[in-house]
C-alpha positions as CSV (number, residue, x, y, z in Angstrom):
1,X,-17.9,12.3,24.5
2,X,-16.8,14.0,27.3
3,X,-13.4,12.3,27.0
4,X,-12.8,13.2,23.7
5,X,-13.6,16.7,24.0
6,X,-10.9,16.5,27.1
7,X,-8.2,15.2,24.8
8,X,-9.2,17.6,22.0
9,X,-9.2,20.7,24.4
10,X,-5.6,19.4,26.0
11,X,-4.4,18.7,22.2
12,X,-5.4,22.2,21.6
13,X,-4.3,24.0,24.5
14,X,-0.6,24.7,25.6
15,X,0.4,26.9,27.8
16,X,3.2,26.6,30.4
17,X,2.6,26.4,33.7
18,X,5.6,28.8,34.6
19,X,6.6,31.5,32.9
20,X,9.1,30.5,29.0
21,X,9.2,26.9,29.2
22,X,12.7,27.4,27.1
23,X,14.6,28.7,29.8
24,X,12.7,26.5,33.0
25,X,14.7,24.0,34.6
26,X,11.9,22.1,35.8
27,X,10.3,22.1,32.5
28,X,13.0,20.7,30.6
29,X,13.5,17.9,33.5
30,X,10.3,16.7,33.5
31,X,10.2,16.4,29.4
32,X,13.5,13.8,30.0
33,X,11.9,11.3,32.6
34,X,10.0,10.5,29.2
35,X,13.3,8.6,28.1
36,X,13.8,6.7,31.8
37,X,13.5,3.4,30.8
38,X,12.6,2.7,34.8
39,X,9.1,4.3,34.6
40,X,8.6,1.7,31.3
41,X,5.5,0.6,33.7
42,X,3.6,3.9,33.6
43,X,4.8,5.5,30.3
44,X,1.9,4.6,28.3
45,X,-1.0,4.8,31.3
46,X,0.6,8.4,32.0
47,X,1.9,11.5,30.5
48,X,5.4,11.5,32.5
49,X,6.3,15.5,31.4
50,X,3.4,17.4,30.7
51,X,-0.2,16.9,31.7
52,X,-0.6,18.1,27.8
53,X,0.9,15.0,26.8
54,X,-1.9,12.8,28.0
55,X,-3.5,10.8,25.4
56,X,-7.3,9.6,25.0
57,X,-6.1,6.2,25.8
58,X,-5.0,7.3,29.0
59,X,-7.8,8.7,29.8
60,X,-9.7,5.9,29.1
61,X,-7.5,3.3,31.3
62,X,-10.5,2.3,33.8
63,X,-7.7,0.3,36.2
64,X,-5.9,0.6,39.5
65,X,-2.1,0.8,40.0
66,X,-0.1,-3.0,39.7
67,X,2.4,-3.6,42.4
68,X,5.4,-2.7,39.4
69,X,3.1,0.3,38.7
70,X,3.2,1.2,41.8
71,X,7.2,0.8,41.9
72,X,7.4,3.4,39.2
73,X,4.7,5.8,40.1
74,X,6.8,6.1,43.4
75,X,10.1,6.7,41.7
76,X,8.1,8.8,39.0
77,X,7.4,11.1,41.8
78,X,10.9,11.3,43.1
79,X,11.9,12.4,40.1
80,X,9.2,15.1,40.1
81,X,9.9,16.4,43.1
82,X,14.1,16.5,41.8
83,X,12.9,18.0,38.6
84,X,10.8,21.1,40.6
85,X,13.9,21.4,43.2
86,X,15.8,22.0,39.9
87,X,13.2,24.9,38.9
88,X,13.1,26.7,42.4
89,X,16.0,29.6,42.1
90,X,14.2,30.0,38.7
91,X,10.7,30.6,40.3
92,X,11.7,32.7,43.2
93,X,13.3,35.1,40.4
94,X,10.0,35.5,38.7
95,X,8.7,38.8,39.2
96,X,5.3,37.9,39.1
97,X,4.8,35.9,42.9
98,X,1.0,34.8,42.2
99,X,2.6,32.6,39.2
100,X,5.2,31.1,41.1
101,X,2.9,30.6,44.0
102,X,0.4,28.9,41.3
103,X,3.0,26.9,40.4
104,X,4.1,25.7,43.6
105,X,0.5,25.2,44.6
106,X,-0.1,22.8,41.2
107,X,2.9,20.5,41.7
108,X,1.7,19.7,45.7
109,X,-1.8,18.8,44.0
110,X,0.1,16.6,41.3
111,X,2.1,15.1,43.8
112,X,-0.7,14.2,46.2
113,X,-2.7,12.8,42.9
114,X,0.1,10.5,42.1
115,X,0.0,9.4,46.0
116,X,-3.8,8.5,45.7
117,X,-2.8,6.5,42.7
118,X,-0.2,4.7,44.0
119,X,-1.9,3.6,46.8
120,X,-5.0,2.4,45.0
121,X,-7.0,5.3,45.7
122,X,-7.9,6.3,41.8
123,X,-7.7,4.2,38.9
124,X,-5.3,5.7,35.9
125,X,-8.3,7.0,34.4
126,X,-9.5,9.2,36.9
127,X,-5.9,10.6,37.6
128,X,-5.4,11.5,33.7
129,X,-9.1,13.3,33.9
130,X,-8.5,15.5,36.9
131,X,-4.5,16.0,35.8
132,X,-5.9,17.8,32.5
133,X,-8.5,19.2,33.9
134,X,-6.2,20.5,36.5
135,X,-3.8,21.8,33.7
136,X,-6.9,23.6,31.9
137,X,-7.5,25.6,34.7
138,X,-4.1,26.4,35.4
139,X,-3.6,27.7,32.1
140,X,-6.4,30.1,32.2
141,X,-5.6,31.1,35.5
142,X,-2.2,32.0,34.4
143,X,-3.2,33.8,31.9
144,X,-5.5,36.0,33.8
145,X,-2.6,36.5,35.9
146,X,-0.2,37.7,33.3
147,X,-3.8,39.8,32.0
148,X,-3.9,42.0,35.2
149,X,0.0,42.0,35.2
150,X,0.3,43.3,32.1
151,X,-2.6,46.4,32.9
152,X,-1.1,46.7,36.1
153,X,1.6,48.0,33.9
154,X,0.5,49.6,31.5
155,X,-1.5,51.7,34.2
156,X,1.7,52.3,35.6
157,X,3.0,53.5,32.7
158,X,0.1,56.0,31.6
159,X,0.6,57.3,35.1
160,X,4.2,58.1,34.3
């Protein structure tokens, strides 16, 4: 049950993690490792763009890592960490610090998930759980950001 509310809730939800997706380097990255034929060996046990993308069957995929898992979960998080490299100038030009600093935050956590599945540490399963529940948080927590942003300046504003 629990599952399936988790899938429904990430089905339903989707906010970005930084900022307009449209115009995020990292973003748009991340949704093309989806067409890298060399992480074939994960693309159906993860979502390889967005942690919205993960279905019920992943989260249902009670199994370690394989050595040629392991092979692509390694090069999977290379090209993460390329992909957020890309996104950097982008973040540091975001006026709002507590979402970049989110967002930087979020993709250390991913990338140390990803480790502890590579190495055997957490079966796909219990990677795709914590990854959406991850995202769900996130996205309220950037929303409460750009809340108090947003009266921050309208305060500013009346004050004018």
């Amino acid at each position: 049950m629990l599952r399936t509310c988790l899938a429904a809730m990430v089905l339903a939800i989707s906010v970005p993690a930084v900022a307009d997706e449209s115009g995020y380097p990292t973003s748009q990255c991340l949704d093309s490792l989806q067409l890298d034929g060399r992480l074939a060996a994960i693309a159906d046990k993860v979502a390889l763009g967005r942690s919205d993308e993960t279905s019920a069957g992943m989260l249902e995929l009670n199994r370690a890592a394989a050595e040629p898992e392991r092979n692509a979960l390694a090069l999977w998080s290379k090209l993460r960490q390329f992909c957020f490299d890309l996104g950097a100038d982008f973040r540091s030009g975001l006026a709002n610090r507590e979402q970049a600093a989110l967002a930087d935050r979020l993709f250390g956590l991913h990338q140390r998930m990803i480790d502890e599945l590579r190495e055997g540490r957490s079966t796909y399963a219990e990677f795709n759980h914590r990854r959406v529940e991850i995202y769900l948080i996130a996205a309220t927590l950037e929303l409460q950001i750009l809340e108090r942003a947003e009266q921050t300046t309208a305060a500013a504003q009346r004050d004018l």
